[in-house]
C-alpha positions, 0 to 999 in steps of 0.5 A, a space after each residue: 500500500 503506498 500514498 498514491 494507492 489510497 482512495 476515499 470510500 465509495 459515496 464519500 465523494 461524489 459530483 456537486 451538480 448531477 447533470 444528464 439526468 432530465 429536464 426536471 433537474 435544473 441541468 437537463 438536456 443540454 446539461 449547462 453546456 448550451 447548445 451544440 458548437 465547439 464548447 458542446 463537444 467532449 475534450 473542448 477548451 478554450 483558452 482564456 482571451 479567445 475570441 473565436 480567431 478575430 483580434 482579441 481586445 487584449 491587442 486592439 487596445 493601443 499601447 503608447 508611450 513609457 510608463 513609469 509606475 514601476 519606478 514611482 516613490 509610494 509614500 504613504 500618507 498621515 495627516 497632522 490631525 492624527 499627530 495629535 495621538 502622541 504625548 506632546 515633546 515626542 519624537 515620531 518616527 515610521 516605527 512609532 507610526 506603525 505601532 500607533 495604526 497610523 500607518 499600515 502597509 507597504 510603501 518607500 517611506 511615509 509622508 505628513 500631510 498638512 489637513 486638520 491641526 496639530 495641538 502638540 509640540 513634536 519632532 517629526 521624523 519622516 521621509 517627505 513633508 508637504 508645505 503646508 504640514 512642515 509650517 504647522 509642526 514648526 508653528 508649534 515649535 516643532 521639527 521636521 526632520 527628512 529621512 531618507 527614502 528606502 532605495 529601490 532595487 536597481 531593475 534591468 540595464 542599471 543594475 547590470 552596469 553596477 554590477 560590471 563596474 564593482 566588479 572592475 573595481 575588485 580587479 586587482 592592478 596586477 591582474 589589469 596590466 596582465 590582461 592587456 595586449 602587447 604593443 606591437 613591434 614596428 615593422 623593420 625598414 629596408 635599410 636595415 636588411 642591406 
C-alpha cells in the first residue's frame, strides 16, 4: 500500500451538480453546456482571451508611450490631525507610526500631510513633508526632520552596469596590466636588411 494507492470510500465523494439526468433537474438536456458548437463537444477548451480567431481586445487596445509606475516613490500618507495621538515633546518616527495604526502597509517611506491641526509640540521624523504640514509642526515649535527614502532595487540595464563596474573595481592592478595586449613591434625598414 503506498500514498498514491489510497482512495476515499465509495459515496464519500461524489459530483456537486448531477447533470444528464432530465429536464426536471435544473441541468437537463443540454446539461449547462448550451447548445451544440465547439464548447458542446467532449475534450473542448478554450483558452482564456479567445475570441473565436478575430483580434482579441487584449491587442486592439493601443499601447503608447513609457510608463513609469514601476519606478514611482509610494509614500504613504498621515495627516497632522492624527499627530495629535502622541504625548506632546515626542519624537515620531515610521516605527512609532506603525505601532500607533497610523500607518499600515507597504510603501518607500511615509509622508505628513498638512489637513486638520496639530495641538502638540513634536519632532517629526519622516521621509517627505508637504508645505503646508512642515509650517504647522514648526508653528508649534516643532521639527521636521527628512529621512531618507528606502532605495529601490536597481531593475534591468542599471543594475547590470553596477554590477560590471564593482566588479572592475575588485580587479586587482596586477591582474589589469596582465590582461592587456602587447604593443606591437614596428615593422623593420629596408635599410636595415642591406
Amino acid at each position: 500500500m503506498r500514498l498514491h494507492d489510497l482512495k476515499p470510500r465509495p459515496g464519500a465523494k461524489h459530483r456537486r451538480k448531477r447533470l444528464g439526468i432530465g429536464e426536471s433537474s435544473g441541468h437537463g438536456k443540454t446539461s449547462g453546456r448550451g447548445g451544440k458548437g465547439q464548447s458542446a463537444r467532449s475534450g473542448s477548451s478554450i483558452r482564456i482571451g479567445f475570441e473565436g480567431g478575430h483580434m482579441p481586445l487584449i491587442r486592439r487596445l493601443p499601447k503608447r508611450g513609457f510608463n513609469n509606475a514601476a519606478f514611482t516613490t509610494r509614500y504613504l500618507p498621515v495627516n497632522l490631525e492624527s499627530l495629535n495621538h502622541f504625548d506632546n515633546g515626542a519624537v515620531v518616527d515610521e516605527t512609532a507610526l506603525r505601532d500607533a495604526g497610523l500607518a499600515n502597509g507597504k510603501s518607500d517611506g511615509i509622508k505628513i500631510l498638512g489637513d486638520g491641526d496639530l495641538k502638540k509640540k513634536l519632532t517629526i521624523r519622516a521621509h517627505a513633508f508637504s508645505k503646508s504640514a512642515k509650517e504647522k509642526i514648526e508653528g508649534q515649535g516643532g521639527n521636521c526632520e527628512i529621512i531618507g527614502v528606502k532605495a529601490a532595487p536597481e531593475r534591468g540595464s542599471a543594475a547590470r552596469k553596477s554590477e560590471s563596474s564593482a566588479a572592475r573595481s575588485e580587479t586587482p592592478a596586477g591582474e589589469k596590466a596582465a590582461k592587456q595586449p602587447k604593443a606591437k613591434k614596428a615593422p623593420k625598414s629596408t635599410e636595415d636588411k642591406k
